[in-house]
Structures are given as C-alpha cells and as structure tokens.
NUPA-217359 format. One line per 4 residues: for each residue z, x, y of N, C-alpha, C. Coordinates in steps of 0.2 Angstrom, whole numbers. Example, Ala and Ser with C-alpha at 12.3 -4.5 7.8 and 13.67 -1.06 7.14 Angstrom:
<rs>
39 66 -28 39 62 -22 39 66 -16  35 64 -11 36 68 -5 39 64 0 $
</rs>
This chain:
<rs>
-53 384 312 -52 386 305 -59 388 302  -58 393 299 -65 397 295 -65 392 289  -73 392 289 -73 387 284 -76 392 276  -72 388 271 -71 392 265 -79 392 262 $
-83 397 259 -88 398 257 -90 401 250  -94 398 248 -95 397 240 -100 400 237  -100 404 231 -105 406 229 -111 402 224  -117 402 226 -122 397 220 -120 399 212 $
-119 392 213 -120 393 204 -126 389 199  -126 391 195 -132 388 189 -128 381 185  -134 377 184 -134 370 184 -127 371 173  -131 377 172 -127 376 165 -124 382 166 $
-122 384 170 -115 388 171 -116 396 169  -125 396 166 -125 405 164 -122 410 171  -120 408 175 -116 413 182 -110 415 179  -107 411 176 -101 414 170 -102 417 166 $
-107 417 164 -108 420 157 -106 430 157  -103 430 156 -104 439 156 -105 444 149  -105 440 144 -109 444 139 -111 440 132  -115 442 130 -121 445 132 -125 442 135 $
-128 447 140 -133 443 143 -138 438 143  -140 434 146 -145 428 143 -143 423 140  -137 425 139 -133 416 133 -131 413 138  -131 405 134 -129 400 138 -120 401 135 $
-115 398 141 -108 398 139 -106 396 134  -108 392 130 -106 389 122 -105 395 118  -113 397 116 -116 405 110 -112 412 114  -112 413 119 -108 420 123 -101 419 120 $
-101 427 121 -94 429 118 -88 431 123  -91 432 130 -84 433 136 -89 428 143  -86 424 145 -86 422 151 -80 423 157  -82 421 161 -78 423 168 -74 417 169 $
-68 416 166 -63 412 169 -60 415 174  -62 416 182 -60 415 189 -60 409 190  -54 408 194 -52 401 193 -55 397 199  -61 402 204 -64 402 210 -68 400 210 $
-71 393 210 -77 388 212 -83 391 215  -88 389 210 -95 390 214 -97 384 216  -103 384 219 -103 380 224 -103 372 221  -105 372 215 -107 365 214 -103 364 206 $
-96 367 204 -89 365 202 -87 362 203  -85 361 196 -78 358 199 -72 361 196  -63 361 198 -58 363 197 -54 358 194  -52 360 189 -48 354 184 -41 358 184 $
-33 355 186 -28 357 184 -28 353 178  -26 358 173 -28 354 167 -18 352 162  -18 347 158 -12 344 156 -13 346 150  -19 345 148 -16 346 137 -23 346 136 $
-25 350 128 -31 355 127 -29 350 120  -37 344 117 -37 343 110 -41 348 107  -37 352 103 -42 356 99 -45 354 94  -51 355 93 -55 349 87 -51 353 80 $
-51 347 74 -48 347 70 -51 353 66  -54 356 65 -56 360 61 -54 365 62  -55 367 68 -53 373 74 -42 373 74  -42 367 74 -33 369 73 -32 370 66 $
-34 367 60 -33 368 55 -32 376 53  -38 378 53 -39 385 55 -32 390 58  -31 388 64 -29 392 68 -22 390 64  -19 384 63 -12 384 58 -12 388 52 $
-16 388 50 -17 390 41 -15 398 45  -19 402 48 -17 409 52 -12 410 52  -8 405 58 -1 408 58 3 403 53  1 403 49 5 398 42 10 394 47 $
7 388 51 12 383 51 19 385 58  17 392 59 24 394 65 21 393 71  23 389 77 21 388 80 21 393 87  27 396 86 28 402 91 19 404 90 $
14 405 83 9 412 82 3 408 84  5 401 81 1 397 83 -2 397 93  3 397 96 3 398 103 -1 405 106  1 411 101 0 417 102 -8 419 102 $
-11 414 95 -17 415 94 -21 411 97  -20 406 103 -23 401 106 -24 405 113  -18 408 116 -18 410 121 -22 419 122  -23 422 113 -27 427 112 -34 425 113 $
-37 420 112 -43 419 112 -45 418 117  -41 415 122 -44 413 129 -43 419 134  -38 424 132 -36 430 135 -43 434 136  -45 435 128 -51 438 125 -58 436 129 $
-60 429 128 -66 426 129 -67 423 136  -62 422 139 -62 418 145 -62 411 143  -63 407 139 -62 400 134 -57 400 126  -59 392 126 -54 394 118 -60 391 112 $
-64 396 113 -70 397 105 -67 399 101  -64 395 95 -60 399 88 -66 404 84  -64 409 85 -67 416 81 -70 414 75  -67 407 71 -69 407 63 -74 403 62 $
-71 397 69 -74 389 66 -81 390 71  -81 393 77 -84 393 82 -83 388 88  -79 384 86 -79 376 90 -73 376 94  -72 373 96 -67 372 101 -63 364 103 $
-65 361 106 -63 353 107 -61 350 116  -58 350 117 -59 346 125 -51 345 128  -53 343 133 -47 343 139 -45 334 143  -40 338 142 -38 332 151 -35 336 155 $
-35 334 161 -33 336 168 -34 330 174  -32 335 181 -33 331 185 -40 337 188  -42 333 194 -48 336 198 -44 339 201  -44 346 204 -41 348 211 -47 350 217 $
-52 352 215 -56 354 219 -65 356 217  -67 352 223 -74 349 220 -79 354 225  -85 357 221 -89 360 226 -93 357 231  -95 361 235 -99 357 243 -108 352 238 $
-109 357 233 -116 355 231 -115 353 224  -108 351 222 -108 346 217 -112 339 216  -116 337 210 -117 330 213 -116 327 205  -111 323 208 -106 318 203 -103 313 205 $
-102 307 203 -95 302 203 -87 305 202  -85 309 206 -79 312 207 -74 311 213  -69 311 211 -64 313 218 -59 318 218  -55 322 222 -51 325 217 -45 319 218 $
-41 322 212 -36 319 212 -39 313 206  -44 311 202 -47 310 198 -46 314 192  -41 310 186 -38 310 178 -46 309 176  -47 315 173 -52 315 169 -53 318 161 $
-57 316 156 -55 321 151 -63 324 150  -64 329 149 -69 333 149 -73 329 143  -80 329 142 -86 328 136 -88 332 134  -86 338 132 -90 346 133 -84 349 129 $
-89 353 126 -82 358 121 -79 363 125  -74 365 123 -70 370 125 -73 377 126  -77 377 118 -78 383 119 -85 386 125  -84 381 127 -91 385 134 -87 382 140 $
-81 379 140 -78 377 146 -73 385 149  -73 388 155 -69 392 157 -62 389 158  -58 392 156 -50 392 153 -45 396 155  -42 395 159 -34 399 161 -28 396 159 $
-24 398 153 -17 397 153 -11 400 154  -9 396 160 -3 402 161 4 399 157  2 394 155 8 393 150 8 386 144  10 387 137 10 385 134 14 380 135 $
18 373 134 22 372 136 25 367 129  19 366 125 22 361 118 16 361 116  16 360 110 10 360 102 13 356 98  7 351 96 10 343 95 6 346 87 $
5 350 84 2 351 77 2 346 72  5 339 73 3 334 70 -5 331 71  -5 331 79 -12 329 80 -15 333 86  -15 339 82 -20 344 87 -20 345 95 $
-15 343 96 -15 344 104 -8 350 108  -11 353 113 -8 356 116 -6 355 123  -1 355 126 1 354 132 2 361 137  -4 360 142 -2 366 145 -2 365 151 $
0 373 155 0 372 162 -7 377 164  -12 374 166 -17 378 168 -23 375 172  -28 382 172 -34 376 177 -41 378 171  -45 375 171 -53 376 169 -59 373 174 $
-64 375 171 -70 375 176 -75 369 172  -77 364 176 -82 361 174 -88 361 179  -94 362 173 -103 364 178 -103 357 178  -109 360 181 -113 352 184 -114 349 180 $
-117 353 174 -121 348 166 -116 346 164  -108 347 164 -103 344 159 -104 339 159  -103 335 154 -101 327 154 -91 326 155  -91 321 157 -82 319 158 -83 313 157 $
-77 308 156 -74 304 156 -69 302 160  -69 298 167 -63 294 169 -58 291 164  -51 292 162 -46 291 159 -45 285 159  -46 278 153 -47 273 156 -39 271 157 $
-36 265 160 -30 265 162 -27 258 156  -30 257 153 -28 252 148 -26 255 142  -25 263 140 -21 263 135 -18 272 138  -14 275 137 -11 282 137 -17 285 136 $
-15 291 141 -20 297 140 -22 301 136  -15 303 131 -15 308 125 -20 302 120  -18 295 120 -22 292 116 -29 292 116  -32 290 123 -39 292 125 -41 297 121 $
-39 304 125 -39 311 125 -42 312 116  -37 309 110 -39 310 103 -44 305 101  -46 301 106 -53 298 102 -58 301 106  -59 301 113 -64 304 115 -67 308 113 $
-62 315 110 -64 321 107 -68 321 102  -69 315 99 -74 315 93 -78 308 94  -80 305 100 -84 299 103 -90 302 100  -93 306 98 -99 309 96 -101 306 91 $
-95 304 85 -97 302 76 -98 296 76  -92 291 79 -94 284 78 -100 282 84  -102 284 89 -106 283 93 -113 284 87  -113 290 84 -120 291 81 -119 287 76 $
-115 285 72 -113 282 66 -119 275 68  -117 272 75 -120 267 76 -127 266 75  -128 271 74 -137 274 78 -140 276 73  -137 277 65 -139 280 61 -139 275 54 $
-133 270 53 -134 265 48 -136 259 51  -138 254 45 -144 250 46 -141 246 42  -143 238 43 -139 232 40 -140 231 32  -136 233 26 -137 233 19 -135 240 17 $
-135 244 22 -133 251 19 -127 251 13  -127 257 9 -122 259 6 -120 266 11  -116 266 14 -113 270 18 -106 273 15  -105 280 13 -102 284 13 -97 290 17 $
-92 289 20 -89 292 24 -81 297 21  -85 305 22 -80 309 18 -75 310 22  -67 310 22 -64 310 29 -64 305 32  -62 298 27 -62 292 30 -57 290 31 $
-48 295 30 -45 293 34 -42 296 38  -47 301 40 -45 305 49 -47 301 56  -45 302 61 -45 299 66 -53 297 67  -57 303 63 -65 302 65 -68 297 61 $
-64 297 56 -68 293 48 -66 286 50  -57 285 50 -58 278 53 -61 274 58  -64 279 61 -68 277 69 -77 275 64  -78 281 60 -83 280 59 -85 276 55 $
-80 274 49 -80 270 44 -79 262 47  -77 261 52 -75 254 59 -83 252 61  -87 257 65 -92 258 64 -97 255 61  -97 258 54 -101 261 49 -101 251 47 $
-96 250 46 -95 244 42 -97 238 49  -96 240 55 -101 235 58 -106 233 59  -111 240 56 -118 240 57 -122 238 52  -119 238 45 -121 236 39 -121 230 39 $
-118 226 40 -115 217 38 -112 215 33  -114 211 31 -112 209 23 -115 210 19  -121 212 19 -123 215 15 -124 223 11  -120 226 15 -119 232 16 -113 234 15 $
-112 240 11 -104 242 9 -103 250 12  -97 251 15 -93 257 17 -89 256 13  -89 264 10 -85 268 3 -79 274 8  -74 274 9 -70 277 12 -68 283 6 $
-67 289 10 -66 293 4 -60 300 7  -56 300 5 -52 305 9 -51 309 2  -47 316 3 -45 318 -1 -37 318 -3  -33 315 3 -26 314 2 -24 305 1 $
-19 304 -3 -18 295 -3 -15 294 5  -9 298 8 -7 296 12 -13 296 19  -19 299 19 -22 298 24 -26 291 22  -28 290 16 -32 283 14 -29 277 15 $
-21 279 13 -19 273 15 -18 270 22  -19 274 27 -21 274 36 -26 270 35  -31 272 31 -38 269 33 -37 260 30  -32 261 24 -32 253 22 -29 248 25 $
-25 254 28 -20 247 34 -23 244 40  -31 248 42 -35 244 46 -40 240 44  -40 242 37 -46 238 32 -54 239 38  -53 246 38 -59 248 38 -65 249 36 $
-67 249 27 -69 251 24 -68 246 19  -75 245 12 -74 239 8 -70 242 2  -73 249 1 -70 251 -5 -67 258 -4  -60 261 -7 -56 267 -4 -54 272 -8 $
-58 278 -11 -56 281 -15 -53 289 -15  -49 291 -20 -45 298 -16 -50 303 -20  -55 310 -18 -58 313 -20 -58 318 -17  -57 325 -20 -58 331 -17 -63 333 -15 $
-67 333 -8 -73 336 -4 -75 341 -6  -72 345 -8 -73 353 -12 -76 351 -17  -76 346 -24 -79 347 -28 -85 342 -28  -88 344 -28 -98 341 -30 -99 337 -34 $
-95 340 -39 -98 337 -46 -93 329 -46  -85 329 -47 -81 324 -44 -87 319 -39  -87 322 -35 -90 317 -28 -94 314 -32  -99 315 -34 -106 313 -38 -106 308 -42 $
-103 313 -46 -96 305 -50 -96 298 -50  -89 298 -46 -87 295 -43 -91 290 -39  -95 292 -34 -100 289 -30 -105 284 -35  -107 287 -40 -112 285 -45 -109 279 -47 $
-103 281 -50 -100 275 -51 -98 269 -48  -96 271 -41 -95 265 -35 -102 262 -34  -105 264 -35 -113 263 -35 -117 261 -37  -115 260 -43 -120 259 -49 -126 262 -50 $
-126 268 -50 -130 273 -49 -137 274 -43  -134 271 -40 -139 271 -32 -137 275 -28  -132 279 -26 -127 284 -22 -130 281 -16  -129 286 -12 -127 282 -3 -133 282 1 $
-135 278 6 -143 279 10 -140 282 14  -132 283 19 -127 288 23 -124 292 19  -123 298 22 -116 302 20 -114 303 26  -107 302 28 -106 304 35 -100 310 31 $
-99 316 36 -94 321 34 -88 323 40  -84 319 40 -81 323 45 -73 326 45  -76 331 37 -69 332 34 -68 340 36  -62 340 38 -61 348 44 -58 354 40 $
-61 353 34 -61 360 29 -68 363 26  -67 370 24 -75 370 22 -77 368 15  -83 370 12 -85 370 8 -86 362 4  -88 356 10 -92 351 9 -96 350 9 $
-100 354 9 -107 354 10 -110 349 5  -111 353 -1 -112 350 -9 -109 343 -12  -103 342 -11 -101 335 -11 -106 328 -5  -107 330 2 -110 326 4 -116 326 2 $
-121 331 -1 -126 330 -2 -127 329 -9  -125 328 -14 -125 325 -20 -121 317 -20  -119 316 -16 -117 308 -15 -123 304 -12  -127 305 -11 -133 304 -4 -139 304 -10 $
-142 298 -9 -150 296 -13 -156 300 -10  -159 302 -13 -166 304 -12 -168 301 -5  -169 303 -1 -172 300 7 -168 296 10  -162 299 9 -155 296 12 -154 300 18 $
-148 299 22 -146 304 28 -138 306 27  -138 312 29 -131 314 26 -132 318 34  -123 315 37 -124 318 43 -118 321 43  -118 329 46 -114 334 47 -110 334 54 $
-102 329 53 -102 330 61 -95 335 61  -93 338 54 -90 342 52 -91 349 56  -87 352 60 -86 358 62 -82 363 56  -83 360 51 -84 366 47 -88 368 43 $
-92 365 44 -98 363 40 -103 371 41  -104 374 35 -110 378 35 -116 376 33  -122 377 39 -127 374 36 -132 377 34  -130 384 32 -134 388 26 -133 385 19 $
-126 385 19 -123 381 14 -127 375 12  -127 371 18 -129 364 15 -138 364 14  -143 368 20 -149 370 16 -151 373 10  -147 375 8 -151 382 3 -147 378 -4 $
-142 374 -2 -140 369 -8 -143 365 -10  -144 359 -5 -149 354 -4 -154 356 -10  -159 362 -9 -162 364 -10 -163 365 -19  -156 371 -19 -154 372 -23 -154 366 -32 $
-152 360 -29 -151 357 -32 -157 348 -33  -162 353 -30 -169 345 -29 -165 340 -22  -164 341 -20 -162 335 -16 -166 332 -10  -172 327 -11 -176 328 -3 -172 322 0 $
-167 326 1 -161 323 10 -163 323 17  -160 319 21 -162 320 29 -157 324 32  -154 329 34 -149 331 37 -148 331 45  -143 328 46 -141 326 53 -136 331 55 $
-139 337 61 -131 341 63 -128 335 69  -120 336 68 -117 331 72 -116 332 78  -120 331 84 -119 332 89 -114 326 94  -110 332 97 -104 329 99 -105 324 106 $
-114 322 108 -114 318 113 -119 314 112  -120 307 111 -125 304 111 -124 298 116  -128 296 120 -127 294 128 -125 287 126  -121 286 129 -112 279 130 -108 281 124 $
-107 287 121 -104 289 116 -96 288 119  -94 289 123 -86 286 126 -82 282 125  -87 276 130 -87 272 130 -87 267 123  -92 270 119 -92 266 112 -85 267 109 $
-84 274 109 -77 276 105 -72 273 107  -70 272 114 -68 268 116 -64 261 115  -72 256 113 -73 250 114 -70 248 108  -69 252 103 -69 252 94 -60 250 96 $
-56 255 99 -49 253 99 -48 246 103  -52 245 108 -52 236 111 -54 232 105  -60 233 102 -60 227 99 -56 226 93  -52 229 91 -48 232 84 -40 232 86 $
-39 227 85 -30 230 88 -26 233 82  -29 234 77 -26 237 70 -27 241 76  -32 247 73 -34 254 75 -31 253 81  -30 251 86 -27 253 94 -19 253 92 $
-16 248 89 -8 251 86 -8 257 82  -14 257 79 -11 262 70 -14 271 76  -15 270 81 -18 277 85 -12 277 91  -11 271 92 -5 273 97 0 277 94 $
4 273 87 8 276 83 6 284 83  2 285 78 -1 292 80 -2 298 84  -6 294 89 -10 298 95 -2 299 103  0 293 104 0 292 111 8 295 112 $
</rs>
C-alpha cells in the first residue's frame, strides 16, 4: 500500500494563512480550511463550538434573537474566512472534538481517538461545518457536525472525565481570567469584578476572594439582579452590587461608596458588552490594575480615556493563556461544589 504523504507545515500555522500575506491566522482575514493535514496537524472531528460571550451576544443582537440567522451568520463567517472570527468583536471562542488524525511530525501528548477541547481561539483555528445541528443561545454553545485544524503551537486540554463535556467545555473557554485573577490580586486587596455574575466573574470573583484572605474584600458587580443573585447563591463575593457598566459616573459612585473612598487596587472586566471601558477605570485607585479580559473591550477607548480623565492606572489586556490556566479553572469547580452544581444546572 502507498503510504499517504504530507505537506510541511509552519509551527504557527502561517501555511494556512491565505491573505494577507505575512499574518499570523488570528489577525488574517481568509485562511485555508482544507480539511487535509500537514504534516505536523492535527484533525479534530469536532462536536460543539463555545462561542466566547461577547462574540455570541453580538451575533444574537444581529439576528435579533432568531436562531434559524443566528445559524446563517455563523456558518457566513466561516464560509467567508475559513474560521469563525466575528467581523465585529474580532474573537471567537473554542471547541471540543475528538482527534481523528495526527501528523507524521506532530510532536504532542495525543492519540486519535482522544476528547479534547482546544485552548486557542476560533478565530485563527481552521473550521468546516457541514452542519449545524442545535444552538443552546442560553449559554453560547453550538453543536455541530464538522472537522477543524489544530497547529503545533495550539494549546488543548484532555476532557477531564469527572464532570460532562459541555460543562468542561464552558469554563475552559474562559480558564484565562481566573487563572490571571490569581496572579494579579494580592492578600488585603480591594478587588472589583465587573461581570460578576457571568460564568467568568463568578470564577473570577471565587478566585479573587481566595487570594485576598480576610483581609481583603471582593465587590461583585453585575448589571442584571438575576445574574447577581447566581453569584450569591455561591457566596463568591463579600459584597454584591447591581450597576450599569455603561455608566462611569454610577460605577464611581457607588465604588466610592463600597469603599470608603479608596476604590479598588483590581478592576477585573469581563462584561461581554461595549462601552466599559470608563466604568472600569474610574472604579480603580491611582496605581491600581484594571484588567481587560473583556472581548469587547476597546482599548483606544480605555487609553485615551484613562488618560482623558488623570488616571495613572495599570492596564492589563486579558490574555486568554496563562500556563496551568486549565487546570486552575478547573480545580475551582472541585474545590467549590456550589459553583460545580450552580454550572452543571447551567452549563451541562
């Protein structure tokens, strides 16, 4: 039998990349979703796409809520792009699948036949669907029938076997905030978390409140009652307040108040609408850190604001990988059986 032959590929996947030239697959605007392995790929049939929160919100708002357009525009972008990079937000979110086919000059901890979930956005992962098969629009997930491409640099996670996959799959996809959460508050902080009762805030706020101790307070702040009262029923947080992210002046407020005029040494943001910018950075003290792990977060916006209004801040962009970030996300629903029930409810 003729044995099958592979073409070399580039460690960060620029071999896909087909325009413009020179970009890496994240910042490109079309890559080559052929579902045909280079040599050092691998082939995912893939089961269900989490699209990150800001990017579905988005994409709902579009087709106002109809799921049939909803479908339409998911499967227009990946048509277009060879991935699903949302046109507005820029972001994307992650997968699960199985392995079906691993290259000759892959070098990894894989097998096929290995439930994996990707650690790498969508938007630079190559994507074929050939069919949509359900859209869970409560919690950003989509079930489909298709394959994607992970490069060598991809980071993955092994599916661990002690809770459901979809479950996994919804915290994984934001293991980035509370992993940095943990890296960035310090024992006594006043730690503030806008978006503290979305799946990322109560992770971060869980976090948040670890690292401080008792000397230290986390301020949960959501914009809706029924998301805060999520975050109470895990008693994540010391103190829970309901506040429009959108207004600057409110937040300030308010903070000032919970504060006694000290505002926050954190801001953490991970609320999946725009125009927070200004609220995180007026809640946050002079030489504080306000960190954006907000994909919708413009950071012209928050520079030129910052600025605008004297603020000498630290600003933190949220990077969605910080090393054992998985795993830590992870460990948060073991050691927390609120949050592991209040996400199975939700997630699984």
């Amino acid at each position: 039998m003729e044995s099958k032959t592979y073409k070399k590929g580039d460690l960060y996947g620029t071999h896909r990349v087909i325009s413009p030239k020179g970009a890496l697959p994240q910042p490109a605007d079309i890559i080559d979703n052929t579902m045909e392995i280079y040599d050092n790929e691998v082939l995912i049939d893939v089961h269900t796409l989490n699209i990150d929160s800001a990017s579905f919100t988005e994409i709902e708002k579009r087709a106002e809520g109809d799921v049939e357009k909803i479908k339409e525009i998911i499967l227009g972008i990946v048509e277009k792009t060879g991935k699903h990079k949302n046109p507005w937000t820029g972001s994307g979110g992650m997968l699960i699948g199985k392995v079906k086919e691993i290259g000759p000059n892959y070098k990894g901890d894989l097998r096929v036949g290995d439930k994996i979930a990707t650690l790498v956005s969508l938007s630079l992962t190559p994507l074929k669907i050939d069919e949509i098969k359900e859209v869970r629009a409560d919690i950003d997930q989509v079930d489909i029938k298709g394959q994607a491409i992970l490069f060598q640099s991809g980071l993955f996670g092994i599916l661990p076997k002690d809770m459901p996959k979809e479950l996994a799959l919804s915290v994984l996809d934001v293991a980035g905030a509370p992993a940095q959460t943990a890296k960035i508050c310090k024992p006594g902080d006043t730690v503030v978390v806008m978006g503290g009762g979305g799946k990322s805030g109560i992770l971060c706020c869980w976090q948040a409140k670890k690292q401080v101790g008792i000397n230290g307070k986390v301020i949960c702040v959501d914009g809706f009652k029924k998301s805060l009262n999520r975050a109470m029923s895990v008693k994540c947080a010391d103190e829970y307040m309901v506040v429009n992210a959108t207004d600057a002046v409110e937040m300030y407020n308010e903070i000032m108040e919970a504060t006694d005029g000290e505002l926050a040494d954190v801001v953490i943001n991970v609320v999946n609408i725009p125009n927070t910018e200004m609220a995180s950075i007026m809640a946050c003290k002079d030489g504080g850190m306000v960190y954006f792990f907000s994909m919708a977060t413009n950071f012209t916006k928050a520079a030129l604001g910052a600025e605008g209004v004297g603020k000498d801040v630290n600003m933190l962009i949220g990077n969605g990988y910080t090393k054992g970030h998985a795993n830590a996300a992870l460990q948060v629903l073991r050691e927390d059986e609120r949050i592991m029930r209040l996400f199975a409810e939700l997630y699984a």
